[in-house]
RODO-2510 file (C-alpha; in nm, 4 decimals, decimal comma):
residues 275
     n   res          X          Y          Z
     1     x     0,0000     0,0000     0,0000
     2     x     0,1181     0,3333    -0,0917
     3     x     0,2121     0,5876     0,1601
     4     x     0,1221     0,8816     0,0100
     5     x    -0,2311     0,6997    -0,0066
     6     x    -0,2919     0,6037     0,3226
     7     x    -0,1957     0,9579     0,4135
     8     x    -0,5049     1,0731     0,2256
     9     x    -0,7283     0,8280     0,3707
    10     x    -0,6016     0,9755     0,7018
    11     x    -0,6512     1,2957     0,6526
    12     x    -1,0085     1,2541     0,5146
    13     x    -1,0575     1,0175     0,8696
    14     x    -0,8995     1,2901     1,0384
    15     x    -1,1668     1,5436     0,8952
    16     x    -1,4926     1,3352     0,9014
    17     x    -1,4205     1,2595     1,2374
    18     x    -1,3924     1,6116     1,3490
    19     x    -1,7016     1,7682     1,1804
    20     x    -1,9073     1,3962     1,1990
    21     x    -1,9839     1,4976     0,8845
    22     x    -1,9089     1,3118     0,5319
    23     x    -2,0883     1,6246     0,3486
    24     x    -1,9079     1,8921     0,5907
    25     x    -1,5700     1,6840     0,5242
    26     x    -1,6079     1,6830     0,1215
    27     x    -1,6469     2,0853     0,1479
    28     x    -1,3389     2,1263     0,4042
    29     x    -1,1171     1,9274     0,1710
    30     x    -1,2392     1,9993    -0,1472
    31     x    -1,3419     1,7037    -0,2822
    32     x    -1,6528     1,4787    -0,3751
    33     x    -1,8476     1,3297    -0,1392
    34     x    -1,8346     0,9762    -0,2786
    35     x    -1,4719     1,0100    -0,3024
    36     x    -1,4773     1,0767     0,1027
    37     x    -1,7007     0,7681     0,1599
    38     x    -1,4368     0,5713    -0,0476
    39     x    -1,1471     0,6538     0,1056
    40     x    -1,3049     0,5938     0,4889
    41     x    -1,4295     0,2311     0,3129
    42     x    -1,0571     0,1775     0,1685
    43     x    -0,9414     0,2928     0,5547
    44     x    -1,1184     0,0585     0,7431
    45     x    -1,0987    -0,2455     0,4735
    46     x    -0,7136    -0,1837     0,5436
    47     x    -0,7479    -0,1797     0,9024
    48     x    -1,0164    -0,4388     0,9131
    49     x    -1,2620    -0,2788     1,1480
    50     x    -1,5647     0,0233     1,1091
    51     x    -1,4433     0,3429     1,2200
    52     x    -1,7533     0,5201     1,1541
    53     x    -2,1524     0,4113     1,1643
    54     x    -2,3995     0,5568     0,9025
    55     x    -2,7112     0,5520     1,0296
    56     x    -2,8844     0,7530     0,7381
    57     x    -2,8737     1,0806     0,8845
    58     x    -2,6036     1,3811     0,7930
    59     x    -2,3818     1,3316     1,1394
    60     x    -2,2145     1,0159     1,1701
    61     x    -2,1287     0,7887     1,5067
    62     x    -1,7497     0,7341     1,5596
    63     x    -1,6448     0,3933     1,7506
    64     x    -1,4025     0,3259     1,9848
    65     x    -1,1483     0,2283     1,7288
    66     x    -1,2264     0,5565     1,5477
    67     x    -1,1192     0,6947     1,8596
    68     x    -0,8089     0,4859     1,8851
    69     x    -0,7053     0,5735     1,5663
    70     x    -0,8097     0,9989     1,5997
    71     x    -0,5760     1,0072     1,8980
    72     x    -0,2907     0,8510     1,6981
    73     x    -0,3172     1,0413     1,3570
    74     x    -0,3683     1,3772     1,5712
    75     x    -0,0126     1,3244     1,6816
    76     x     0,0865     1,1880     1,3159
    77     x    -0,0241     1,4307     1,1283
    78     x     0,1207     1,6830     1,4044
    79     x     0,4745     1,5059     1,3780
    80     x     0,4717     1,5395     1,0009
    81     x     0,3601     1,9087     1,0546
    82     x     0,6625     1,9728     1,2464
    83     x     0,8933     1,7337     0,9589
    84     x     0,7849     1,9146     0,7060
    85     x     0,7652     2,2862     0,8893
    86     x     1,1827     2,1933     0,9756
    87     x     1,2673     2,1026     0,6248
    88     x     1,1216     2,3999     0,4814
    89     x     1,2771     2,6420     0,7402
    90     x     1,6097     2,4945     0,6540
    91     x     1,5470     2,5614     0,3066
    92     x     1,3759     2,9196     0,3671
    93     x     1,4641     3,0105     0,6797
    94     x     1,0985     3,0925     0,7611
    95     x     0,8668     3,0160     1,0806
    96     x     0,5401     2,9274     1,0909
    97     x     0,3454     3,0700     1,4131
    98     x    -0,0693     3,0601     1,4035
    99     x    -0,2037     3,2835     1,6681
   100     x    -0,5811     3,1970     1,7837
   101     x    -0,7008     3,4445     2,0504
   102     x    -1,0465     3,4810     2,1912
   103     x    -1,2333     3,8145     2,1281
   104     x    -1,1224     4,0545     2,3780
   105     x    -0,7664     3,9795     2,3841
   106     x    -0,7848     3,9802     2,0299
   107     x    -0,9552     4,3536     1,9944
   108     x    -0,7777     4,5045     2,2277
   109     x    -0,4611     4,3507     2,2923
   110     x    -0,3075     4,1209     2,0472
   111     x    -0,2795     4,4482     1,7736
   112     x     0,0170     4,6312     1,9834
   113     x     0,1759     4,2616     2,0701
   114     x     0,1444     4,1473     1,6918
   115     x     0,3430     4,4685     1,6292
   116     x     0,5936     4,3593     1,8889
   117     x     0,6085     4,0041     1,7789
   118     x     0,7017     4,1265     1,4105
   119     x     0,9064     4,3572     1,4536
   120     x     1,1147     4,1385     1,7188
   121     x     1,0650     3,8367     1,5131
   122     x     1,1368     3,9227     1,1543
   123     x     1,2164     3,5425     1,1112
   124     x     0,8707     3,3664     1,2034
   125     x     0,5391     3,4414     0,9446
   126     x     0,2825     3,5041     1,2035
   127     x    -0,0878     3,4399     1,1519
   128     x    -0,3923     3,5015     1,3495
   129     x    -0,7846     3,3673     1,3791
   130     x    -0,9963     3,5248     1,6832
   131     x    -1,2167     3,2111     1,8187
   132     x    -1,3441     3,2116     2,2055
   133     x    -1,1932     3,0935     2,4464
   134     x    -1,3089     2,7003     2,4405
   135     x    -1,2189     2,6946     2,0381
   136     x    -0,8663     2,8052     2,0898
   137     x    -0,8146     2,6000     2,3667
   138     x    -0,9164     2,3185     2,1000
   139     x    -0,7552     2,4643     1,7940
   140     x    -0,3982     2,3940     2,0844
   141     x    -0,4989     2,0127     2,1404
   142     x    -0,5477     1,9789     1,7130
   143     x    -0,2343     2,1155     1,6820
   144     x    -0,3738     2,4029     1,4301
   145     x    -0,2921     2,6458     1,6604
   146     x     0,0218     2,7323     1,8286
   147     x     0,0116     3,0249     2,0259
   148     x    -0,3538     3,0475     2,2486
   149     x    -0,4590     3,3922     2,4148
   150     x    -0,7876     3,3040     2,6518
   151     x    -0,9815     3,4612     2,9035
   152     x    -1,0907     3,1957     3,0498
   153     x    -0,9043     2,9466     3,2555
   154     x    -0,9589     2,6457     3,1079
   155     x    -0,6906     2,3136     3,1473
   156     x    -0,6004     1,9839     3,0197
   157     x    -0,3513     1,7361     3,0621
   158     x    -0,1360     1,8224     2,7490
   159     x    -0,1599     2,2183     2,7868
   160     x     0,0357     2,4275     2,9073
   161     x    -0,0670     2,7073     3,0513
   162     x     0,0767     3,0737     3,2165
   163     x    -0,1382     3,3639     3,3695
   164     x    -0,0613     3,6896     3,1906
   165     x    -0,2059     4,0404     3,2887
   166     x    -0,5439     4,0833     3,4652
   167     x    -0,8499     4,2101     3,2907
   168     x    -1,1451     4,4010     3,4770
   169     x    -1,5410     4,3798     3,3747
   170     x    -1,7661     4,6246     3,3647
   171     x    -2,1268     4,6518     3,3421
   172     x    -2,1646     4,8860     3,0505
   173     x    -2,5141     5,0506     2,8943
   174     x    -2,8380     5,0475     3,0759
   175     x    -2,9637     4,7653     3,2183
   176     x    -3,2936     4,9064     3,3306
   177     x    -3,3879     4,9415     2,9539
   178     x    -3,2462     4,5860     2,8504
   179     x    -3,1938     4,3855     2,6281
   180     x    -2,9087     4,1818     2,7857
   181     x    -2,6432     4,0912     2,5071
   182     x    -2,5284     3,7604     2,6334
   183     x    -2,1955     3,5651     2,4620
   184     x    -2,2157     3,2079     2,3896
   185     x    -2,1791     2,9536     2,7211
   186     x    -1,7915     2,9120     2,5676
   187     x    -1,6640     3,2186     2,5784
   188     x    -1,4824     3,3871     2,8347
   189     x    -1,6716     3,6225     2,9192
   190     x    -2,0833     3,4261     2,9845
   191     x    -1,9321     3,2831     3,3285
   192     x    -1,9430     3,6154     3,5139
   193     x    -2,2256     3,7209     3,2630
   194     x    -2,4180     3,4099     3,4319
   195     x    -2,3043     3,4711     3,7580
   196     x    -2,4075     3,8665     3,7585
   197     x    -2,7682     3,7438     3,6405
   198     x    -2,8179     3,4810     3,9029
   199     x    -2,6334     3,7175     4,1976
   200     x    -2,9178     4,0136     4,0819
   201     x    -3,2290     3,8103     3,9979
   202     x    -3,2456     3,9804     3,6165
   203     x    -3,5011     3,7916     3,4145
   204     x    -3,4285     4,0830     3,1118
   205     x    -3,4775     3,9909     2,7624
   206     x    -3,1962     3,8402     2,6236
   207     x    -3,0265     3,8150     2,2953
   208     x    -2,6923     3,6096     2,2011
   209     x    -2,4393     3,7514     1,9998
   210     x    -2,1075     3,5562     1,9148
   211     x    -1,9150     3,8370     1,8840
   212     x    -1,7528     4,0673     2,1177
   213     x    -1,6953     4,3664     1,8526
   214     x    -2,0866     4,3681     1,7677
   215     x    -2,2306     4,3468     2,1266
   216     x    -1,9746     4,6479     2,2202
   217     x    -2,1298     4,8527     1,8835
   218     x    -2,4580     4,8074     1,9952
   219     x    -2,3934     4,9320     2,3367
   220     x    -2,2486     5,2316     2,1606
   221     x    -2,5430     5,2813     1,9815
   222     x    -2,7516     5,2763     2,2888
   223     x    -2,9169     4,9620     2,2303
   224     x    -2,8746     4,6629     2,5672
   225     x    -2,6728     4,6091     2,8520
   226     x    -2,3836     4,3428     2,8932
   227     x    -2,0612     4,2902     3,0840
   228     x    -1,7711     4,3445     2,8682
   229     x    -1,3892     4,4705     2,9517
   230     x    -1,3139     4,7457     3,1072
   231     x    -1,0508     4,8420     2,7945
   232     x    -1,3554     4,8079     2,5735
   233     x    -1,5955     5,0300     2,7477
   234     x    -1,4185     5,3078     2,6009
   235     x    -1,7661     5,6371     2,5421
   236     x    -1,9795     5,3697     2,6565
   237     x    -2,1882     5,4413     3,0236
   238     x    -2,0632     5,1914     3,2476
   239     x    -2,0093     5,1080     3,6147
   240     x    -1,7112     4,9051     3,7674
   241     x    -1,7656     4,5881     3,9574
   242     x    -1,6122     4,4609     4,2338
   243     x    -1,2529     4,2585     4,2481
   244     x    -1,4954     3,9220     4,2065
   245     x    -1,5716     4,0331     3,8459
   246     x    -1,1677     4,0755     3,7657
   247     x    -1,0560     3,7912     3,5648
   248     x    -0,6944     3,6738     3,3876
   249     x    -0,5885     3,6696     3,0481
   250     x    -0,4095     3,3283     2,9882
   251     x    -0,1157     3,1839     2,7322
   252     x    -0,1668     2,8147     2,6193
   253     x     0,0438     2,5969     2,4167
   254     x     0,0834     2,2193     2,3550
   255     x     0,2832     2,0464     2,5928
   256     x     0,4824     1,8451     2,2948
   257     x     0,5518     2,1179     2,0610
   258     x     0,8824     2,2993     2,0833
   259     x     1,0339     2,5137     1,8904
   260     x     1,3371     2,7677     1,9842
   261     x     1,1937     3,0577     1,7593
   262     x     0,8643     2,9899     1,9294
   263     x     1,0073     2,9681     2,2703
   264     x     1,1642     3,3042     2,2804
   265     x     0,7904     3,4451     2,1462
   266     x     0,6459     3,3196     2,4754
   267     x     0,9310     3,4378     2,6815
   268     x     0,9414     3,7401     2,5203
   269     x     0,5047     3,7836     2,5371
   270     x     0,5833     3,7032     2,9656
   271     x     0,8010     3,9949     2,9661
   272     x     0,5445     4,2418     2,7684
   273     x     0,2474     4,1252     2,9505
   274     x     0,4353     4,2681     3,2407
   275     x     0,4990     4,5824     3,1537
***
């Protein structure tokens, strides 16, 4: 069996698996999806067991060996990452660094560090994607990610993670008038959101918005109430809470990824933070 074959097949596994989608899978990798279904039938005919069950509906079921072999080709495809990432740089000289960083950190933030980073680092291509705070932390364990900013302290076993500067809420616009603009239960931010509702009995109106930029135009505009960062409240009425409602800004990164270029970023990010 060809290498270069089986890598395809495990990339499409690696794919389907994630989104639990054959359809989703076809669109992410840009091919047909018949051509996904056969190369998750050639997968398991060469392993000899079902990795996925069909059961007629769009999302699939994985199976214990699917899981088996997701935890396995996460680290595979990472360890190839980092092959082919070193052969290039010795040929180009050039280092890749993805930046994910939830909402606040990344509005208000990440755009004076970025200029830091580049100007320090002239050596390493930086890119960035704002997610919240449970995506990046995600995006870290996938390996698509290599540098996390959070505000929320979330853990796991293969993360590391260091406390940066501190990062005080406010309750900004009126909340007599409502509506309350309310973050998804993932971000950083709906903990102390929750908390403020339950600790003050408000049964307001409520409206979701999955975006930290949009919830802080609308409280420009006069329109809801919400608790959002204190460096975002910026000619928006708002009142300071108390030292219960001041949270951390966090750096993640995966425990088995090292680089030297990369290392002196997060030393050198310590140091700013601190500043």
């Amino acid at each position: 069996m060809e290498v270069v074959a089986i890598f395809k097949w495990l990339e499409t596994f690696k794919t389907v698996y994630e989104t639990k989608n054959f359809s989703k899978a076809s669109e992410l990798l840009f091919i047909s999806q018949p051509t996904v279904s056969a190369q998750i039938k050639q997968l398991e005919n060469e392993l000899g067991t079902q990795l996925f069950i069909r059961n007629g509906r769009k999302e699939v079921l994985v199976t214990p060996q699917a899981d088996i072999l997701y935890e396995r080709v996460v680290d595979l495809m990472a360890d190839w990452d980092s092959l082919y990432q070193a052969v290039q740089t010795n040929q180009q000289q050039v280092i890749r660094c993805v930046i994910g960083a939830s909402h606040t950190f990344a509005n208000y933030l990440l755009p004076q560090l970025l200029i830091k980073l580049y100007q320090k680092f002239p050596q390493i291509q930086f890119s960035v994607q704002m997610m919240n705070s449970l995506e990046v932390l995600q995006a870290i364990e996938h390996h698509t990610v290599d540098l996390g900013f959070i505000e929320k302290p979330l853990a796991a076993t293969n993360i590391t993670r260091l406390t940066l500067m501190d990062d005080q809420l406010v309750l900004a616009g009126d909340q007599q008038k409502g509506p309350w603009l309310i973050r998804e239960n993932t971000s950083g931010v709906y903990y102390y959101t929750k908390r403020f509702l339950e600790e003050n009995d408000v049964a307001k109106p409520m409206i979701e918005v999955q975006n930290n930029a949009v919830i802080v135009e609308l409280l420009k505009q006069g329109f809801g109430c919400s608790l959002v960062s204190e460096r975002a409240a910026g000619g928006i009425d708002h009142q300071r809470l108390d030292d219960s409602y001041k949270r951390n800004f966090y750096l993640i990164r995966h425990k088995s990824s090292f680089s030297e270029e990369i290392e002196k970023c997060v030393e050198f990010i310590c140091e700013w933070s601190k500043q």
